[in-house]
mmCIF file of the N, C-alpha and C atoms, coordinates in Angstrom:
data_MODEL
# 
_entry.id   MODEL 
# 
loop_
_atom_site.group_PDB 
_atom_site.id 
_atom_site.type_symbol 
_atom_site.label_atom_id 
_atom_site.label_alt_id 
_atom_site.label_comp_id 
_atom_site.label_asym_id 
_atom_site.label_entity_id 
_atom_site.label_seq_id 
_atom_site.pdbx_PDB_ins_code 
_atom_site.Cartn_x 
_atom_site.Cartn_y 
_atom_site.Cartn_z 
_atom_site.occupancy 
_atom_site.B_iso_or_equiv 
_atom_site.pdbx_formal_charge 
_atom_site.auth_seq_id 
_atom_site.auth_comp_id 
_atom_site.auth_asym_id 
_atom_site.auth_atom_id 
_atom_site.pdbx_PDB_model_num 
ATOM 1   N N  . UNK A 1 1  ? 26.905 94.993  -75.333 1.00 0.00 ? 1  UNK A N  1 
ATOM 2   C CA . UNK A 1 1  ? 25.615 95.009  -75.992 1.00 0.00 ? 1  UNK A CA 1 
ATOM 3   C C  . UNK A 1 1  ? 24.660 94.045  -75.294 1.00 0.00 ? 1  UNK A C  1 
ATOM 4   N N  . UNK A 1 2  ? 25.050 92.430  -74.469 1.00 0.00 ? 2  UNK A N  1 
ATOM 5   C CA . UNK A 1 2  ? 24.382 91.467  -74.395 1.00 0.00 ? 2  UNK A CA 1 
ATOM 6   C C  . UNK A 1 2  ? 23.573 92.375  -73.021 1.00 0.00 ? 2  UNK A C  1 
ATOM 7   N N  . UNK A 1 3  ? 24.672 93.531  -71.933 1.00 0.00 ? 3  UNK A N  1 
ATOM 8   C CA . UNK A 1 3  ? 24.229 93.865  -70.795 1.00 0.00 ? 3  UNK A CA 1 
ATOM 9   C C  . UNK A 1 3  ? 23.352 94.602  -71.504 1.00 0.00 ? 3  UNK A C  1 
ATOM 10  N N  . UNK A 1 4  ? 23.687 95.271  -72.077 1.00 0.00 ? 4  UNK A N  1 
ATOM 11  C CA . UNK A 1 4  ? 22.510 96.512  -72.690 1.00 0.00 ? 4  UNK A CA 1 
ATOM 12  C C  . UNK A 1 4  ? 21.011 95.903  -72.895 1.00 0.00 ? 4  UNK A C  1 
ATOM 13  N N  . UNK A 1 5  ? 20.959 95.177  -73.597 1.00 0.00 ? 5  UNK A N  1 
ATOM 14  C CA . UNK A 1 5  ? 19.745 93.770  -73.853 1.00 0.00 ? 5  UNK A CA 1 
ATOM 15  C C  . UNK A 1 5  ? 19.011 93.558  -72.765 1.00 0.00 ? 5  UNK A C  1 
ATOM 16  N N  . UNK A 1 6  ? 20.023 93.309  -71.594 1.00 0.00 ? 6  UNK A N  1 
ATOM 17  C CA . UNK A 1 6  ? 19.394 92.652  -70.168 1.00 0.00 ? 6  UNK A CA 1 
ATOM 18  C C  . UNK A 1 6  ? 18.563 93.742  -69.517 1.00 0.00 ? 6  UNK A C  1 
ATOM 19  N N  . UNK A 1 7  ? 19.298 94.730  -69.578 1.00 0.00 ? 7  UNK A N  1 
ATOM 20  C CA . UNK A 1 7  ? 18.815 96.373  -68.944 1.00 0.00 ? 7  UNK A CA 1 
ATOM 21  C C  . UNK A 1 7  ? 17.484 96.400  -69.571 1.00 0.00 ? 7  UNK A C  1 
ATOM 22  N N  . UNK A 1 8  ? 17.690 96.588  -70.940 1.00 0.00 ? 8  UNK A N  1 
ATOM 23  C CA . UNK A 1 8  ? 15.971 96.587  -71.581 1.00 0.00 ? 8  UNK A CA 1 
ATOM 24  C C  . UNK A 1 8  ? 15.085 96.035  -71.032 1.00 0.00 ? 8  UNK A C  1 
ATOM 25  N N  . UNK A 1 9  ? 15.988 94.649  -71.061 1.00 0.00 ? 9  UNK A N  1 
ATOM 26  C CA . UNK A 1 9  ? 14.368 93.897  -70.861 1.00 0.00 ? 9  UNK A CA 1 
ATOM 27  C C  . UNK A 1 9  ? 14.164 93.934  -69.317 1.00 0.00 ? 9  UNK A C  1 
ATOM 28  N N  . UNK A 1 10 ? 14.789 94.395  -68.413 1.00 0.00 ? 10 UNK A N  1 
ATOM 29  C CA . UNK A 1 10 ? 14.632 94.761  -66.848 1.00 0.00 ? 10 UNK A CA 1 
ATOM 30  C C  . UNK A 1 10 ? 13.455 95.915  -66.879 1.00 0.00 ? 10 UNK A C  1 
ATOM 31  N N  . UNK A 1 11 ? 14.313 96.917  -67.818 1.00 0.00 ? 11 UNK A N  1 
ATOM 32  C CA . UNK A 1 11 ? 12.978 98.445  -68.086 1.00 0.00 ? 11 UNK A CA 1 
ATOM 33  C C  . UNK A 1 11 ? 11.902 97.847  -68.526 1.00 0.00 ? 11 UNK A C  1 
ATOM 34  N N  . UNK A 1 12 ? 11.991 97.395  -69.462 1.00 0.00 ? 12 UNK A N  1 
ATOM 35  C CA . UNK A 1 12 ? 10.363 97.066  -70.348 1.00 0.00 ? 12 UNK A CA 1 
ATOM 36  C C  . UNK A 1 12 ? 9.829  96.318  -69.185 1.00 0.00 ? 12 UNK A C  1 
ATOM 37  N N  . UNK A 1 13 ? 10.466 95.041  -68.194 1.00 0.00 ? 13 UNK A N  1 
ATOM 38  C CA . UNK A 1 13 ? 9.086  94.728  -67.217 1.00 0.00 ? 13 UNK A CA 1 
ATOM 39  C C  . UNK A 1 13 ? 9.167  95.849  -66.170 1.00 0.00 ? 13 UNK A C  1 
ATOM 40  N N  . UNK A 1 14 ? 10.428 96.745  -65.915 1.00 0.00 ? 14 UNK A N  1 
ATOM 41  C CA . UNK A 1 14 ? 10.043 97.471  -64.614 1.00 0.00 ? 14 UNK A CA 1 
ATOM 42  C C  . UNK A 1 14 ? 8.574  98.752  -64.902 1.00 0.00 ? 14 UNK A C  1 
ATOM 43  N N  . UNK A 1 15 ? 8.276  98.890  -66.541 1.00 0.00 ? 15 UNK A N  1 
ATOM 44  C CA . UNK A 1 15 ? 7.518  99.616  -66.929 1.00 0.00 ? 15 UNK A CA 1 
ATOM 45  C C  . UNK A 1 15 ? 6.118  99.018  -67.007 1.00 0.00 ? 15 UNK A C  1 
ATOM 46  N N  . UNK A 1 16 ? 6.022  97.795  -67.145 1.00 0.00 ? 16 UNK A N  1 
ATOM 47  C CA . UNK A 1 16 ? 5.013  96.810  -67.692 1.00 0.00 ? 16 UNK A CA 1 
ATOM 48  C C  . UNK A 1 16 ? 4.193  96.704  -66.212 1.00 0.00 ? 16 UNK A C  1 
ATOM 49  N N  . UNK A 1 17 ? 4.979  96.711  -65.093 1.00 0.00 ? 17 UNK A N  1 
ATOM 50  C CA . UNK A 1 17 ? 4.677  96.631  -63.688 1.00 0.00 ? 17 UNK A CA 1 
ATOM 51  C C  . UNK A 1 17 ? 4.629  97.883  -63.100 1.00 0.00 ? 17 UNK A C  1 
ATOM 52  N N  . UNK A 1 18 ? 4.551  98.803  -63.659 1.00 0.00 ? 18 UNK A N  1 
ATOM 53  C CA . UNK A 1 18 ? 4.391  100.623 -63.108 1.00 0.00 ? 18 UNK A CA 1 
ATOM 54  C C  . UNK A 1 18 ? 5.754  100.239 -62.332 1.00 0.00 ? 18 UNK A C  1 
ATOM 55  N N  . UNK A 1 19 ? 6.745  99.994  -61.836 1.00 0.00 ? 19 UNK A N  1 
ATOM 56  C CA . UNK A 1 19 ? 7.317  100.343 -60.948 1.00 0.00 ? 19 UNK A CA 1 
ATOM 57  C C  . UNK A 1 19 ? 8.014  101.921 -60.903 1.00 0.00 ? 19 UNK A C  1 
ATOM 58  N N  . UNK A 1 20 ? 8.241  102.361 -62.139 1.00 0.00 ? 20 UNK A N  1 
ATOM 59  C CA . UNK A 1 20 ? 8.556  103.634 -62.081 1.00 0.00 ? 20 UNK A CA 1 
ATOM 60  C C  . UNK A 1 20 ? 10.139 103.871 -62.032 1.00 0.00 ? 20 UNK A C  1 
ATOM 61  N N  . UNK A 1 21 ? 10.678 102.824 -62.834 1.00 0.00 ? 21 UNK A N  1 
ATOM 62  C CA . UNK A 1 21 ? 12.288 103.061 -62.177 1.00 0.00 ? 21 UNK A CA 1 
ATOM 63  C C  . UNK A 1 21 ? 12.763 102.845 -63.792 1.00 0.00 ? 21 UNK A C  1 
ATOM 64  N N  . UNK A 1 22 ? 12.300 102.835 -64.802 1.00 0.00 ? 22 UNK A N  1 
ATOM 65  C CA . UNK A 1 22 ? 12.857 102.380 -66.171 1.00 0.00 ? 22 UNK A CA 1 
ATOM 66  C C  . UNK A 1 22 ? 13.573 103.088 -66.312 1.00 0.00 ? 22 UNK A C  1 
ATOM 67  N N  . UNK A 1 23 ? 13.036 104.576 -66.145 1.00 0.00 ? 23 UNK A N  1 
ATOM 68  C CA . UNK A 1 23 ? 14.021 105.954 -67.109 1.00 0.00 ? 23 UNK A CA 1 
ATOM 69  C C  . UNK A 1 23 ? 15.344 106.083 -66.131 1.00 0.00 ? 23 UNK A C  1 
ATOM 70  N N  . UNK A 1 24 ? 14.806 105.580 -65.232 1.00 0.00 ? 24 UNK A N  1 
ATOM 71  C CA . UNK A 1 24 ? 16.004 105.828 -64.029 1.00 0.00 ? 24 UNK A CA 1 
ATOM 72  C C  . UNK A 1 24 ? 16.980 104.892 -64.605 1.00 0.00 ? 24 UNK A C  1 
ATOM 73  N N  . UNK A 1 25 ? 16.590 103.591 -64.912 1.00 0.00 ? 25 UNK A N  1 
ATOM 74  C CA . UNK A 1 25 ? 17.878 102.428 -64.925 1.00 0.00 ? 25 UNK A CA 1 
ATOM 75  C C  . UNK A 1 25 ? 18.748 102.814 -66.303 1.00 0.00 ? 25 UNK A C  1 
ATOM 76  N N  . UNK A 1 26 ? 17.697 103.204 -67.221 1.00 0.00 ? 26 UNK A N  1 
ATOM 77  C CA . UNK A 1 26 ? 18.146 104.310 -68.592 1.00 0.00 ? 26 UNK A CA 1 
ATOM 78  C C  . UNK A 1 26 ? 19.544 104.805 -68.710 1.00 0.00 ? 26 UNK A C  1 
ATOM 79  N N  . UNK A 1 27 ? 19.311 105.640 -67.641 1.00 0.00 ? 27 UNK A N  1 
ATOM 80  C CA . UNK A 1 27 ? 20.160 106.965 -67.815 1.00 0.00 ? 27 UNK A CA 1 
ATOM 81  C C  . UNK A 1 27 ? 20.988 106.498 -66.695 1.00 0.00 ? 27 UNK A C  1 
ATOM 82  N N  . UNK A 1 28 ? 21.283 105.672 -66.018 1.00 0.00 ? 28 UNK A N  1 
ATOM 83  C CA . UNK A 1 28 ? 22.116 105.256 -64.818 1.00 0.00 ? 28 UNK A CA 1 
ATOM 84  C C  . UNK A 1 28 ? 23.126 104.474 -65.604 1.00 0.00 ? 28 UNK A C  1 
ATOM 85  N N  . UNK A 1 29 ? 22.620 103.618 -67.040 1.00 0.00 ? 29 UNK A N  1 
ATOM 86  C CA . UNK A 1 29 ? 23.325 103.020 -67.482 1.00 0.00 ? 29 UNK A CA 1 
ATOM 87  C C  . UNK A 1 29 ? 24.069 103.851 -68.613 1.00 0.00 ? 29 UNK A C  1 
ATOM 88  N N  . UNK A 1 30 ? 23.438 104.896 -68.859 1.00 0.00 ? 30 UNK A N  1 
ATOM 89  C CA . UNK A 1 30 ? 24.015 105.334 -70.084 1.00 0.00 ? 30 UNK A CA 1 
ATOM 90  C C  . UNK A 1 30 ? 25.901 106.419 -68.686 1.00 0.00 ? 30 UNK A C  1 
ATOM 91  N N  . UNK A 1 31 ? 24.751 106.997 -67.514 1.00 0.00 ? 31 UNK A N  1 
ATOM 92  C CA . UNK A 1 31 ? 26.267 107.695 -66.580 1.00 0.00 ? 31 UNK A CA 1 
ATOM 93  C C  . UNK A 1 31 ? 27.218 106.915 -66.836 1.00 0.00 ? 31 UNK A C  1 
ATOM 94  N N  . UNK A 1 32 ? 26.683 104.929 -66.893 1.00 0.00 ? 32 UNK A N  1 
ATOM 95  C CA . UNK A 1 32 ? 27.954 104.052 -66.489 1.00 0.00 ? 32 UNK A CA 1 
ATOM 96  C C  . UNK A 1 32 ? 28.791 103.979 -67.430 1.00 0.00 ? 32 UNK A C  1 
ATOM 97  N N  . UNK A 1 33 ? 28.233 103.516 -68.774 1.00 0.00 ? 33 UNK A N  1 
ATOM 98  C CA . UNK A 1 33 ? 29.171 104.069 -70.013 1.00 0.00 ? 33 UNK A CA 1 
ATOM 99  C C  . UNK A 1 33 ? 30.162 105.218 -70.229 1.00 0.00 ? 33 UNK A C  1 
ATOM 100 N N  . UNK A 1 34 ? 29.632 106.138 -70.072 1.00 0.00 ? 34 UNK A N  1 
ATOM 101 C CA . UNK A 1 34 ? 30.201 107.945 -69.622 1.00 0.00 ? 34 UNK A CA 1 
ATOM 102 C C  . UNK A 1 34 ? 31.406 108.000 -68.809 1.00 0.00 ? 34 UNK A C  1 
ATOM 103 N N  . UNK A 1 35 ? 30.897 106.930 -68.146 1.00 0.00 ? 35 UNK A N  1 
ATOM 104 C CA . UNK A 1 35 ? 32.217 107.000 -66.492 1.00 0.00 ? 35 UNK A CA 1 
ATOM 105 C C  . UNK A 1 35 ? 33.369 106.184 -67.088 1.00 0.00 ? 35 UNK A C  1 
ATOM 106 N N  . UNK A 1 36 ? 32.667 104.557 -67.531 1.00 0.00 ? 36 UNK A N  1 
ATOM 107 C CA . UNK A 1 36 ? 33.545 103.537 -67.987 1.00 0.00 ? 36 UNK A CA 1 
ATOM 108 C C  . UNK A 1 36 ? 35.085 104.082 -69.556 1.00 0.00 ? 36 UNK A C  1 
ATOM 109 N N  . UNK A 1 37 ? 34.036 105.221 -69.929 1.00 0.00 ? 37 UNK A N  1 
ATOM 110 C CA . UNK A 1 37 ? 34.952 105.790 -70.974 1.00 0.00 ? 37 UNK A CA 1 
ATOM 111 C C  . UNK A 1 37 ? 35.937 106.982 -70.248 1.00 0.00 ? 37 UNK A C  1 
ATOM 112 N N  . UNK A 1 38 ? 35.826 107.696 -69.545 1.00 0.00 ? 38 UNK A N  1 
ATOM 113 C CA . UNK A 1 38 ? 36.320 108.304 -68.731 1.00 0.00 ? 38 UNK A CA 1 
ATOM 114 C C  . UNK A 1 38 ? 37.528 107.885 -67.961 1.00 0.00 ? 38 UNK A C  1 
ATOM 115 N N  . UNK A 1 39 ? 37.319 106.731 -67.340 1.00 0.00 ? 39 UNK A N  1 
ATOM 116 C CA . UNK A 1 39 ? 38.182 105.820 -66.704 1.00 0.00 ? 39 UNK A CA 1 
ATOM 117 C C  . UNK A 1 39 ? 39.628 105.368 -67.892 1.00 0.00 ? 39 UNK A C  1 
ATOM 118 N N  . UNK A 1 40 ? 38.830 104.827 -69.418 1.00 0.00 ? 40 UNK A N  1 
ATOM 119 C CA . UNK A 1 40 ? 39.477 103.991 -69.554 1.00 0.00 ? 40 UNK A CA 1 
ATOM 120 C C  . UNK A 1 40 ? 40.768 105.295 -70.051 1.00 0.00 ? 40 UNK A C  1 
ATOM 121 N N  . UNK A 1 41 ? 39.817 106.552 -70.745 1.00 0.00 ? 41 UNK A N  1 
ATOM 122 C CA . UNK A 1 41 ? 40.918 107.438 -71.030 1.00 0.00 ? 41 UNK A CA 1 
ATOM 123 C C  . UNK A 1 41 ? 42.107 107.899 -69.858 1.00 0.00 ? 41 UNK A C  1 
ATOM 124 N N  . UNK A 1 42 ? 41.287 107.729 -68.666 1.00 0.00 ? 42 UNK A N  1 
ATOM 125 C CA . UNK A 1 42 ? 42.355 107.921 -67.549 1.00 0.00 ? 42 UNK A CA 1 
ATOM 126 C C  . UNK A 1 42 ? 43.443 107.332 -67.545 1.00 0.00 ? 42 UNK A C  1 
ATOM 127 N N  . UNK A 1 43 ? 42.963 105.771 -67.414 1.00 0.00 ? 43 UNK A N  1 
ATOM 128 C CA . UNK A 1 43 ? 44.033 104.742 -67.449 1.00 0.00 ? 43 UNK A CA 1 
ATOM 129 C C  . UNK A 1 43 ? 45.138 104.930 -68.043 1.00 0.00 ? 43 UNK A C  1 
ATOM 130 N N  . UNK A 1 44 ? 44.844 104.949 -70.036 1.00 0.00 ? 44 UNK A N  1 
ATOM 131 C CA . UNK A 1 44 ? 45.417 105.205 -70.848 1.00 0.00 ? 44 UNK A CA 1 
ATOM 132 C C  . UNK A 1 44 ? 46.368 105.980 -70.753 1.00 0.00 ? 44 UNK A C  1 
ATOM 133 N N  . UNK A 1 45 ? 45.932 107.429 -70.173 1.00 0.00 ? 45 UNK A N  1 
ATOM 134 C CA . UNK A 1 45 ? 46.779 108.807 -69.779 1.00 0.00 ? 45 UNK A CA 1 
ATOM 135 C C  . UNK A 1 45 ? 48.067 108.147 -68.547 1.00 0.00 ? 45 UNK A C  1 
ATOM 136 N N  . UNK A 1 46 ? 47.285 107.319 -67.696 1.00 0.00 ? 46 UNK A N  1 
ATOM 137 C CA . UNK A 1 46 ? 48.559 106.986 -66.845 1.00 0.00 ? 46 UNK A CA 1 
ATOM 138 C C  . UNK A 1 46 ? 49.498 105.815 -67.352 1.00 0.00 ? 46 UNK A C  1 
ATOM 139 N N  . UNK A 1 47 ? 49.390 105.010 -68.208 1.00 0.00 ? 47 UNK A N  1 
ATOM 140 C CA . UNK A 1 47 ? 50.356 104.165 -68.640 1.00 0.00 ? 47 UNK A CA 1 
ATOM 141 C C  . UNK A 1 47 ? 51.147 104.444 -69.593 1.00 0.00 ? 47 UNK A C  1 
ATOM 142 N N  . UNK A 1 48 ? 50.665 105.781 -70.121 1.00 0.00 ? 48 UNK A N  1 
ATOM 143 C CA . UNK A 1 48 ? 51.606 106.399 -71.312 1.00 0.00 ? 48 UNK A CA 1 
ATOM 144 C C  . UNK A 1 48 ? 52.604 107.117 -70.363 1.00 0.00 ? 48 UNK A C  1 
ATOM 145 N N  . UNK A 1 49 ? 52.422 107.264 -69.209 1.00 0.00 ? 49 UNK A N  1 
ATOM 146 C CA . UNK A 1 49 ? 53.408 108.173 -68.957 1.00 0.00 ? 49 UNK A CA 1 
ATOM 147 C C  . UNK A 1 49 ? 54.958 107.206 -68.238 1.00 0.00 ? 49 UNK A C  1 
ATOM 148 N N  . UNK A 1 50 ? 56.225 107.764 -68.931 1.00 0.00 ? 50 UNK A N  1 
ATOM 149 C CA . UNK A 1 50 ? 57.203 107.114 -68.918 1.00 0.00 ? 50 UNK A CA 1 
ATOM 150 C C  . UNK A 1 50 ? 57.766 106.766 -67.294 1.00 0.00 ? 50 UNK A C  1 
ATOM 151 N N  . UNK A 1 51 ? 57.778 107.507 -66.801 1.00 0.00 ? 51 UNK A N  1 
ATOM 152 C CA . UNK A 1 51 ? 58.298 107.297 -64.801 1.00 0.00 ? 51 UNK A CA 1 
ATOM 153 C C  . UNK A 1 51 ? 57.754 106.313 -64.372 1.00 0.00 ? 51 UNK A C  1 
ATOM 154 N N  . UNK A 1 52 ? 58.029 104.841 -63.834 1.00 0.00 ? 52 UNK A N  1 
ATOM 155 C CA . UNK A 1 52 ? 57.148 104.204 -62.692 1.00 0.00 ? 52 UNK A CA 1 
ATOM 156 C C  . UNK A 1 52 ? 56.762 104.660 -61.978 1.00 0.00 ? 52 UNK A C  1 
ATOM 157 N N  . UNK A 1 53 ? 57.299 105.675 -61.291 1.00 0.00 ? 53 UNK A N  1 
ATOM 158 C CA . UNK A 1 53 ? 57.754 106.124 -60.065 1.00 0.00 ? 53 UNK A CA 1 
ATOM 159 C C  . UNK A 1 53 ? 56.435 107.018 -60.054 1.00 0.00 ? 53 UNK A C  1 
ATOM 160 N N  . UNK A 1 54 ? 56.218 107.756 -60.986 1.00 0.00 ? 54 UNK A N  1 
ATOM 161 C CA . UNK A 1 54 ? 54.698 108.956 -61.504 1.00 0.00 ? 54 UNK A CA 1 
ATOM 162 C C  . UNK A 1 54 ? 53.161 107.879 -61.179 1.00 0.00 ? 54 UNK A C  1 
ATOM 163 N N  . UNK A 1 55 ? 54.010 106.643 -62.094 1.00 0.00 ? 55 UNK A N  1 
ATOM 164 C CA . UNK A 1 55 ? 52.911 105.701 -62.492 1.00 0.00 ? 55 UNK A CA 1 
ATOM 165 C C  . UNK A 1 55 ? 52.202 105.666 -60.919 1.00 0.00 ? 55 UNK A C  1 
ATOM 166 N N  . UNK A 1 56 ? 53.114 104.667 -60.112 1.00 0.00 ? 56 UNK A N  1 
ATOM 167 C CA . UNK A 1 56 ? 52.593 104.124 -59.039 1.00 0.00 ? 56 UNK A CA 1 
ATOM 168 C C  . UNK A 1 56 ? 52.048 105.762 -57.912 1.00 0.00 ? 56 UNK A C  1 
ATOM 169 N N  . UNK A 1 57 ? 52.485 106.850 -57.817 1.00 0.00 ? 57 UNK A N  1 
ATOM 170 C CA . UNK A 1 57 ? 52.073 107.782 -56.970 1.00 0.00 ? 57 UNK A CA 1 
ATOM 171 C C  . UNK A 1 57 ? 50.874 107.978 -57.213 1.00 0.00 ? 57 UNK A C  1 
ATOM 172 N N  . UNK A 1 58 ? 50.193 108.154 -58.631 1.00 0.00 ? 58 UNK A N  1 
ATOM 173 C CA . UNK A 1 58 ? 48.860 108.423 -59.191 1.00 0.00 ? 58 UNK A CA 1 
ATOM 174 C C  . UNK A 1 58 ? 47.933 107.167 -58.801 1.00 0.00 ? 58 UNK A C  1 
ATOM 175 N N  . UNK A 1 59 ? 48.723 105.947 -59.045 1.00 0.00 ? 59 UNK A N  1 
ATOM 176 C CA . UNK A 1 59 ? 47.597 104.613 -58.783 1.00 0.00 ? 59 UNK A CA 1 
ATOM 177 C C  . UNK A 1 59 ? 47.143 105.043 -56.976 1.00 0.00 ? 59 UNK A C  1 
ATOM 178 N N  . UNK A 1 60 ? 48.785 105.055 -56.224 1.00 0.00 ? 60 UNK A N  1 
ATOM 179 C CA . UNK A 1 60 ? 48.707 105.098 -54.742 1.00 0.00 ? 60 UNK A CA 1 
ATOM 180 C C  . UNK A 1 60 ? 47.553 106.035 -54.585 1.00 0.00 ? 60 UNK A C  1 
ATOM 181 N N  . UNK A 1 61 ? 47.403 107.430 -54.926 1.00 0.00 ? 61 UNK A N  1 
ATOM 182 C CA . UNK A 1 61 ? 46.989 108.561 -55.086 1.00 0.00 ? 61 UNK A CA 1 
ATOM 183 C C  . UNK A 1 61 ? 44.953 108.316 -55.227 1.00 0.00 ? 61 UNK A C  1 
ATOM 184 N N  . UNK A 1 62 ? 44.569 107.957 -56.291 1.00 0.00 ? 62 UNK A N  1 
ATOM 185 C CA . UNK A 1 62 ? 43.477 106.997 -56.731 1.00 0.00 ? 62 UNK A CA 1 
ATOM 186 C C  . UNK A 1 62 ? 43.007 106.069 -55.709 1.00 0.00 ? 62 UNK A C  1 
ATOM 187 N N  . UNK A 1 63 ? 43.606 105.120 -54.939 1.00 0.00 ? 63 UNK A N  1 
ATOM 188 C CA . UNK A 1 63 ? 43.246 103.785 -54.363 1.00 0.00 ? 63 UNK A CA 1 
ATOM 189 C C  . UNK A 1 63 ? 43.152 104.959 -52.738 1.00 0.00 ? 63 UNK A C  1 
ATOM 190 N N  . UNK A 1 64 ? 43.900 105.803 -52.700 1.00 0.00 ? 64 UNK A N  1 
ATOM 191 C CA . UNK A 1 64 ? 43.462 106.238 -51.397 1.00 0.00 ? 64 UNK A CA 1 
ATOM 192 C C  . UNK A 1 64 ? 42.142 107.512 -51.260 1.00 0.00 ? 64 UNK A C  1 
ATOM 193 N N  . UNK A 1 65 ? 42.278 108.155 -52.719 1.00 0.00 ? 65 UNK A N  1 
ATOM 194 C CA . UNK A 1 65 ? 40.794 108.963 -53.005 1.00 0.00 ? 65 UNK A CA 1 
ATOM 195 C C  . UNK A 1 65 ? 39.828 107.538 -52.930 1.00 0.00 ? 65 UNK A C  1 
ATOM 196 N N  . UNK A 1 66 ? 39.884 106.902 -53.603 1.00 0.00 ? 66 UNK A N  1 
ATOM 197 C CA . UNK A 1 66 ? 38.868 105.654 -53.440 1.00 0.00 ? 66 UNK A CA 1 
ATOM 198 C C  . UNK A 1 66 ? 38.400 104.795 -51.886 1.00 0.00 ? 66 UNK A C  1 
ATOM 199 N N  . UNK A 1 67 ? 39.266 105.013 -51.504 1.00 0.00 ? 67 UNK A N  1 
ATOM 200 C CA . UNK A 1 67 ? 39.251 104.361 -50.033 1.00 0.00 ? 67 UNK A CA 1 
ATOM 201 C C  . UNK A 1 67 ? 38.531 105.758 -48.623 1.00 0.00 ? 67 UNK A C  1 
ATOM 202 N N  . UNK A 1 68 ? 38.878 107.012 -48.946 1.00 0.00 ? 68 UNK A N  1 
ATOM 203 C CA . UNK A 1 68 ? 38.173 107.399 -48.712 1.00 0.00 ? 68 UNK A CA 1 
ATOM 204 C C  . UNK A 1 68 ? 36.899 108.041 -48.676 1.00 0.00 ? 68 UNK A C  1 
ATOM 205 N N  . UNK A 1 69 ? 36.355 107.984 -50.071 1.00 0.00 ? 69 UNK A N  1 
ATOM 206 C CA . UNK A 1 69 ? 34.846 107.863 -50.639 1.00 0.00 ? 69 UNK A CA 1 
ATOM 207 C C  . UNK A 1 69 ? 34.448 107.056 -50.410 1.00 0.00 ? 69 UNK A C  1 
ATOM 208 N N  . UNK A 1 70 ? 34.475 105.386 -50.347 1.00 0.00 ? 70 UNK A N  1 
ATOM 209 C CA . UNK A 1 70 ? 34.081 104.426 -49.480 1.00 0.00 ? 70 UNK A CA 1 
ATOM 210 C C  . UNK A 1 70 ? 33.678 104.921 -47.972 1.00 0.00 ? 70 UNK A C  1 
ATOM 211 N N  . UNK A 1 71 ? 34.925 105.034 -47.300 1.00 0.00 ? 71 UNK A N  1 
ATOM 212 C CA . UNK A 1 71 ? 34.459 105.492 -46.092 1.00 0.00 ? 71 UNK A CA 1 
ATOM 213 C C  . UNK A 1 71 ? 33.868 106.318 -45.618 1.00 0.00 ? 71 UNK A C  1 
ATOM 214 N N  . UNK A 1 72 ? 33.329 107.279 -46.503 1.00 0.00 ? 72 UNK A N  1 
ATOM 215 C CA . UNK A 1 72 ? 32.344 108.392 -46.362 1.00 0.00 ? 72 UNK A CA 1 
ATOM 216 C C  . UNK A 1 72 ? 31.057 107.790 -46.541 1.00 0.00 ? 72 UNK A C  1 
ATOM 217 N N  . UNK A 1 73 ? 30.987 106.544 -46.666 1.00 0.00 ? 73 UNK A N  1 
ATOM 218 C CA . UNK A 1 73 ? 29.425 106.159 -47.104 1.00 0.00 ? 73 UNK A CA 1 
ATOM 219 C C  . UNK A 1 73 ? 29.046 105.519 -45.779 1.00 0.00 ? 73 UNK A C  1 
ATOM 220 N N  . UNK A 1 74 ? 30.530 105.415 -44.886 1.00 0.00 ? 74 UNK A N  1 
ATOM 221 C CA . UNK A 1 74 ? 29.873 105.023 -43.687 1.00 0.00 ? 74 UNK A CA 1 
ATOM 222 C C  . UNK A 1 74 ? 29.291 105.562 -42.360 1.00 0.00 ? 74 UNK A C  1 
ATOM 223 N N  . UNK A 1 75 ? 28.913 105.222 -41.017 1.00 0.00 ? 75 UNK A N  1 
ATOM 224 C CA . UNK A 1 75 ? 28.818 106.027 -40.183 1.00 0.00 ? 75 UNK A CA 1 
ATOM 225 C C  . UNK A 1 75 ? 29.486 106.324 -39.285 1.00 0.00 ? 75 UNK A C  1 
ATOM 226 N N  . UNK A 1 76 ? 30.571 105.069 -39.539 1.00 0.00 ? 76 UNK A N  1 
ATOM 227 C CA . UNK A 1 76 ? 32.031 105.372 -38.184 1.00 0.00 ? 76 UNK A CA 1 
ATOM 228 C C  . UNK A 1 76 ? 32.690 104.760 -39.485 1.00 0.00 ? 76 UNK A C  1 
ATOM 229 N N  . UNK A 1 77 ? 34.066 105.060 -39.524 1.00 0.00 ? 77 UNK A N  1 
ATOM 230 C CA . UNK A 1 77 ? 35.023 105.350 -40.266 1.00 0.00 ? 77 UNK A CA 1 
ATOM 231 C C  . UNK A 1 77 ? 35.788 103.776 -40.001 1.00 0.00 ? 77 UNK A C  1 
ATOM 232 N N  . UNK A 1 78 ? 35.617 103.494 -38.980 1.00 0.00 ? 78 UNK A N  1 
ATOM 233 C CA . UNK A 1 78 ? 35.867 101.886 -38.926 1.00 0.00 ? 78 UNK A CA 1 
ATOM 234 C C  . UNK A 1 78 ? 35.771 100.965 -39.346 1.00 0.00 ? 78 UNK A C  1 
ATOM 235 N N  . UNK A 1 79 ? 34.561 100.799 -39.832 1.00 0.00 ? 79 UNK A N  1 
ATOM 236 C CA . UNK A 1 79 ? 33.863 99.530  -40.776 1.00 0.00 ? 79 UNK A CA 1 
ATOM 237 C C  . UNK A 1 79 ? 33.950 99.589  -42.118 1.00 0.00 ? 79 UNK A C  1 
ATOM 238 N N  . UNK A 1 80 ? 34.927 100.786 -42.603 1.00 0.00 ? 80 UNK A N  1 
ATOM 239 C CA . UNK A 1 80 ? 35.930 101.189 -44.129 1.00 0.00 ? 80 UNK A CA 1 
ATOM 240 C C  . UNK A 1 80 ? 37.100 100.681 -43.887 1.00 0.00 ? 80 UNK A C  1 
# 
């Protein structure tokens, strides 16, 4: 709630100053919520499940989808 507060009052001056980015920071924060709940049900889904062995392939699985979406943001694959 305290971030939520901060966001406001970021919009209300990014609006107060025309910058034009309020509705944007809006709805960027509301995706992050969306995602953050998403995640946590993920999580949840993987620690219920009884196998370590499941556990850790899905984390491994995750950290290397993650590692290569990182490196797609770059322009040589190196500096990932």
């Amino acid at each position: 709630m305290a971030a939520w507060l901060l966001l406001a009052g970021a919009a209300f001056w990014a609006r107060r100053e025309a910058l034009g980015i309020s509705r944007t920071m809006l709805i960027a924060s509301l995706r992050g919520l969306v995602q953050l709940l998403a995640l946590a049900l993920v999580l949840h889904w993987i620690f219920d499940i009884d196998s370590r062995l499941a556990q850790i392939l899905l984390i491994l699985g995750f950290c290397t989808l993650a590692g290569h979406t990182s490196a797609s943001h770059h322009k040589t694959g190196r500096h990932a």
